[in-house]
C-alpha positions in Angstrom: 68.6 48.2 196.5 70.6 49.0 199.6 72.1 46.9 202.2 69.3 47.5 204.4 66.7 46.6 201.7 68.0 43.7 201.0 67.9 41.8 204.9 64.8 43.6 205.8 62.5 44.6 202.7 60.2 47.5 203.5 56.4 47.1 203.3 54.8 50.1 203.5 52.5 49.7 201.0 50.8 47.1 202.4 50.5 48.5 205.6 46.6 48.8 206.9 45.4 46.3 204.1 43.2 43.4 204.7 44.7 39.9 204.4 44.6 38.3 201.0 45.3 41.8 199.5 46.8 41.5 195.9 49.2 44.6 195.7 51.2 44.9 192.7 54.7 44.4 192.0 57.2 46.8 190.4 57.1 46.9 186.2 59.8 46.2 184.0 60.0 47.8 180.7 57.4 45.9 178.6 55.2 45.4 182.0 53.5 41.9 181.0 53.1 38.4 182.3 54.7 35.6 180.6 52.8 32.4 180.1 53.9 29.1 179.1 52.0 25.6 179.4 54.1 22.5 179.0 52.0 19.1 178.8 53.3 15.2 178.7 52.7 12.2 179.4 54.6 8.7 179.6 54.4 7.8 175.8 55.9 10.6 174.8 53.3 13.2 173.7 54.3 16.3 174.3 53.2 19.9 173.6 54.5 23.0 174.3 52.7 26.1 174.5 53.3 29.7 174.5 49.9 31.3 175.3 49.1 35.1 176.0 45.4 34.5 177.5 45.3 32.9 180.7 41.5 31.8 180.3 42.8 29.4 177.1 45.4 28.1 179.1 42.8 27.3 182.1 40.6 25.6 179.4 43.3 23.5 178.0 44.2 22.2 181.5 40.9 21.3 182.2 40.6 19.2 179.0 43.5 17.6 180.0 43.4 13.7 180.9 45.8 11.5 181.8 48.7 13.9 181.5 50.8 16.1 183.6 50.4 19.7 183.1 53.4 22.7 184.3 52.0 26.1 184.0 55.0 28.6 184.0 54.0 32.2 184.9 57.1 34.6 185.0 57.0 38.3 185.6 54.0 38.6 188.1 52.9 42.1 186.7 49.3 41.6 185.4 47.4 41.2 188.5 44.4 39.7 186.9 46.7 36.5 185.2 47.2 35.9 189.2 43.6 36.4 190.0 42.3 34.2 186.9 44.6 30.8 188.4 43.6 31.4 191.7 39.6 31.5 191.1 40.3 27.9 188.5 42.1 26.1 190.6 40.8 27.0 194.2 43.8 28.7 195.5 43.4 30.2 199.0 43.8 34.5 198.9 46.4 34.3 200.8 48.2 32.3 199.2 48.1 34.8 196.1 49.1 37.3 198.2 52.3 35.7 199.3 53.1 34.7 195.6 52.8 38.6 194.3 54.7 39.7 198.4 58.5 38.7 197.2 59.9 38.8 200.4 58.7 35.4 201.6 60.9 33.2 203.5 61.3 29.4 201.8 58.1 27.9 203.4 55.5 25.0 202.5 51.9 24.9 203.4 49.6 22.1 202.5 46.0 22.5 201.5 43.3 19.8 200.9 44.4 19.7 196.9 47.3 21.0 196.8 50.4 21.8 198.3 52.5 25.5 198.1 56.0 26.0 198.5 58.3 28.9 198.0 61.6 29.0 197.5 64.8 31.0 196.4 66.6 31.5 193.7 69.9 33.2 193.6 72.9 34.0 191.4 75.9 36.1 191.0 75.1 39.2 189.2 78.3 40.6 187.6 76.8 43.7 186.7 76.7 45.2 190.6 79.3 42.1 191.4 76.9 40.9 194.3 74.5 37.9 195.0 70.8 38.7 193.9 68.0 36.4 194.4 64.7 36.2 193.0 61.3 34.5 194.5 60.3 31.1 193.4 56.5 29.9 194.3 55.0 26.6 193.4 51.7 25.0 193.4 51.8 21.4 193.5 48.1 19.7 192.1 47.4 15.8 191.5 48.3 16.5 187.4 49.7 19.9 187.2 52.4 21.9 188.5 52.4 25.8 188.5 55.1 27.8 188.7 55.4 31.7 189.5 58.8 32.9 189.3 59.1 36.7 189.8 61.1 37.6 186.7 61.9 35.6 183.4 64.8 33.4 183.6 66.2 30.4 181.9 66.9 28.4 185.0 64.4 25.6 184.1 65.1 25.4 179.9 67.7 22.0 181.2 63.9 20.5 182.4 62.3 21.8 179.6 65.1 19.9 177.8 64.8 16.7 179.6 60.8 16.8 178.7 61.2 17.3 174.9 64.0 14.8 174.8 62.3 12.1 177.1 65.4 11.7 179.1 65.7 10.5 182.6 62.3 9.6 185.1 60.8 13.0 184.4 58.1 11.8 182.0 57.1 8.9 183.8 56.3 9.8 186.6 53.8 12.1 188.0 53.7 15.8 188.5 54.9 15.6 192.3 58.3 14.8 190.4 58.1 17.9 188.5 57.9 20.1 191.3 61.0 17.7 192.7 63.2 18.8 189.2 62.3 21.9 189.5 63.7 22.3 193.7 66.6 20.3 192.4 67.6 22.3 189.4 67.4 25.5 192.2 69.4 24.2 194.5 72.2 22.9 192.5 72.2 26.7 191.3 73.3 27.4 194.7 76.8 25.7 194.3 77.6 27.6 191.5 76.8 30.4 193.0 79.0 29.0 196.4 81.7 28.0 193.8 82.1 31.2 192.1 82.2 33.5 195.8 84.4 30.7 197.0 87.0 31.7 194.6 86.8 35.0 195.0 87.5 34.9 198.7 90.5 32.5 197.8 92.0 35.4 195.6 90.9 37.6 198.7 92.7 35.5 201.1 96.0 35.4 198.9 95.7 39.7 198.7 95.4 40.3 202.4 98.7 38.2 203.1 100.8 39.5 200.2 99.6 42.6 199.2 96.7 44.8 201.7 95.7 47.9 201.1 92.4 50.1 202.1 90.7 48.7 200.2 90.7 45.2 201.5 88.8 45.7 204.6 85.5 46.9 202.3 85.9 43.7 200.1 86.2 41.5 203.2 82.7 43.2 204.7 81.1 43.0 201.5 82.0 38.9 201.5 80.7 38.8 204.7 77.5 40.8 204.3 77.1 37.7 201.2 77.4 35.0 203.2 74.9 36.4 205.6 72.8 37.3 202.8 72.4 33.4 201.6 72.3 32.3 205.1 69.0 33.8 205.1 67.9 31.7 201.6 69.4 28.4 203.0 68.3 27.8 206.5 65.0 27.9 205.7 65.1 25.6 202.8 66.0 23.0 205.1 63.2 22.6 207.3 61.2 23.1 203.8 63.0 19.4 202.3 62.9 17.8 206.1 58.9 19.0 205.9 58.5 17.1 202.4 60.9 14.3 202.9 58.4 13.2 205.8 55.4 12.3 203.0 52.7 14.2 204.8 50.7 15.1 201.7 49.3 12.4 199.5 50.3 15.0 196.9 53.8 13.2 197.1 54.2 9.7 196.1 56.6 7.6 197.9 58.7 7.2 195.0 59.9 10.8 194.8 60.3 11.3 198.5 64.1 9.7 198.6 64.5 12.3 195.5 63.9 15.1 197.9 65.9 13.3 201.0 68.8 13.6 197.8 68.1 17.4 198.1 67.9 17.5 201.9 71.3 16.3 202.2 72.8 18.2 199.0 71.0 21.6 201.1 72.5 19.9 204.4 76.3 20.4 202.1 75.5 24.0 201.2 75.0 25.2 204.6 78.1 23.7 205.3 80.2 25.2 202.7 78.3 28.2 203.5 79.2 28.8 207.0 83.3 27.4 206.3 83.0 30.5 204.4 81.5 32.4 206.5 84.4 31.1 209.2 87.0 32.2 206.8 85.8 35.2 206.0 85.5 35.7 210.0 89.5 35.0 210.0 90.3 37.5 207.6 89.6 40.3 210.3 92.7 38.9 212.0 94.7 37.8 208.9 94.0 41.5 207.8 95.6 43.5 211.2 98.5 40.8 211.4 99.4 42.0 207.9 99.0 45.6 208.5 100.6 45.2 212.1 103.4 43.2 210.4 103.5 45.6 207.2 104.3 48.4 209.7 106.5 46.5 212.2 108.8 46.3 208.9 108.7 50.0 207.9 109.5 50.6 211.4 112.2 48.1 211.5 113.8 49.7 208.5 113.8 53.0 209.8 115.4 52.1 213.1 118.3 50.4 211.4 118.5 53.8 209.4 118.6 55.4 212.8 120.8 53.8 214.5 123.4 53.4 211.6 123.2 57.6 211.5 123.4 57.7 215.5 127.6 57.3 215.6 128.1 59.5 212.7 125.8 62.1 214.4 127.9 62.0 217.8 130.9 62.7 216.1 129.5 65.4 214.0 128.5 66.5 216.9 131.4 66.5 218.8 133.4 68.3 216.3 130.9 70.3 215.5 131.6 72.1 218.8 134.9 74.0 217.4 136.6 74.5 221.0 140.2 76.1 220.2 141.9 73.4 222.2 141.0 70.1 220.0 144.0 69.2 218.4 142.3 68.1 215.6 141.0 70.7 213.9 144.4 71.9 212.8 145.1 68.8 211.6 145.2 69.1 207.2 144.0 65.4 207.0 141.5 65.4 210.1 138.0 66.6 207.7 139.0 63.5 205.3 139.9 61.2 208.5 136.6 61.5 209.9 134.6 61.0 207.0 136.0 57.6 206.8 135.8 56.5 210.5 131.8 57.7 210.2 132.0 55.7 206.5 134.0 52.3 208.3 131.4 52.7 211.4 128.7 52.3 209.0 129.8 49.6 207.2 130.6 47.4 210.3 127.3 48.3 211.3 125.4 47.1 208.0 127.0 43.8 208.2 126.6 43.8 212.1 122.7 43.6 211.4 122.9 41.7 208.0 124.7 38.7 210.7 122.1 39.0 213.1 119.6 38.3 210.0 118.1 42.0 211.6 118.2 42.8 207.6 
């Protein structure tokens, strides 16, 4: 994907088509939908199911009571998997739309039974050394949480963890904390990711002041054009938390609602972090020309001295150099050798004049 791409995706495909329009996304390789149903409740029963029909997976959520369910759909390529959970569980077209349209700002819209929010995740990719990020949608019911991410990923096995293992609040409470883990466990991705560019502009920073070369002014755009690039994730997610933290959905008890304020103010330190980075990188424009500027005011410094050490020399050369009949002189048998050492003594006096006035 190019830069351009990447700030502003192109939609031509969907151009013309009626709203609610379900329009394929991009295969991979194998080209099919994973499904995985995790149910528990508070006493500990727990099952965990990897299922290739969506319609058994719709039965078994409807059979169960009591419970909370988390539907896990990654890799959106089967169309009709998509289709099948939005006709079971009353989900509006359009909001099927924007889950298979990866290009969605982090948002939340709330419905009579339900509530949807999308969010982003991101990492560092080493292969193209360059943040990616990767579309998260979730549908928040009374029992059951779904979750579409766009391709498989093991972000979530820590929850999945936590479930099995019956640690922490996660199994007694209800599925609106869930959906909570899940926006947690994304954003604390983003400090790793903030951790791991942050370092890299350190070594960045240490480069430009010691050692810069051509080279430095592409790796200082490219950190910029990254910081931009998550600005665009981050700022959004804000408003998202601030919408939720306020309770307006009965989907959200009021004991997971200072949960999310946590994640309000842990997005409030990432969008700091994020923009000192951005203000750094910003400074290395500057830092970047004062060590060029002050990498050539030394080359010329050097050759100036070399200059003006040969100037004398070159006078008297000169000078001599002329071969009038009248300059005494030239007749002299020691006057070649004489001459060479007042240009060598001239020199030298020189060298140490500079080396005093710390010119050196």
């Amino acid at each position: 994907m190019n830069t351009l791409e990447r700030f502003i995706p192109r939609k031509k495909a969907s151009v013309g088509l009626p709203a609610g329009t379900l329009s394929p996304i991009a295969k991979t390789e194998n080209g099919k939908t994973n499904l995985n149903l995790l149910t528990y409740d508070s006493s500990g029963a727990i099952k965990d199911i990897q299922e290739t029909d969506i319609h058994q997976i719709i039965i078994r959520i409807e059979h169960k009571t009591n419970q909370v369910s988390w539907l896990n759909i990654d890799s959106l390529h089967e169309i009709e998997v998509i289709e099948a959970v939005g006709k079971a569980f009353g989900l509006h077209p359009l909001v099927l739309e924007d889950i298979l349209n990866l290009t969605q700002r982090p948002k939340f819209e709330i419905f009579e039974d339900y509530l949807f929010v999308v969010i982003r995740i991101i990492y560092w990719d080493d292969s193209i050394d360059e943040v990616r990020e990767e579309q998260l949608s979730i549908i928040l019911m009374s029992d059951l949480v779904i979750s579409f991410q766009e391709a498989e990923s093991k972000i979530f096995e820590p929850i999945k963890r936590r479930i099995n293992e019956g640690k922490g609040r996660i199994t007694s409470l209800g599925a609106d904390y869930l959906a909570y883990a899940l926006i947690d466990i994304v954003v604390d991705n983003y400090f790793v990711v903030l951790e791991q560019l942050g370092e890299q502009i350190e070594d960045l920073d240490e480069k430009i002041v010691t050692v810069p070369d051509s080279s430095t002014m592409h790796e200082i755009h490219k950190y910029k054009r990254e910081l931009i690039y998550l600005r665009k994730s981050i700022w959004p997610l804000r408003e998202l938390l601030s919408g939720l933290a306020r309770g307006e959905t009965k989907l959200i008890e009021q004991e997971t609602i200072p949960y999310i304020r946590d994640i309000y103010d842990h997005t409030i330190q990432i969008i700091d972090i994020n923009e000192s980075f951005r203000d750094v990188v910003a400074g290395m424009f500057d830092t970047y020309l004062s060590s060029i500027s002050n990498q050539m005011n030394q080359v010329m410094k050097v050759l100036t001295i070399i200059s003006t050490i040969f100037i004398p020399p070159t006078l008297i050369a000169g000078i001599y150099g002329m071969n009038f009949q009248n300059m005494p002189e030239l007749q002299f048998w020691w006057g070649y050798f004489a001459v060479l050492g007042i240009i060598f003594i001239m020199m030298i006096v020189m060298l140490f004049f500079f080396k005093r006035k710390k010119w050196l």
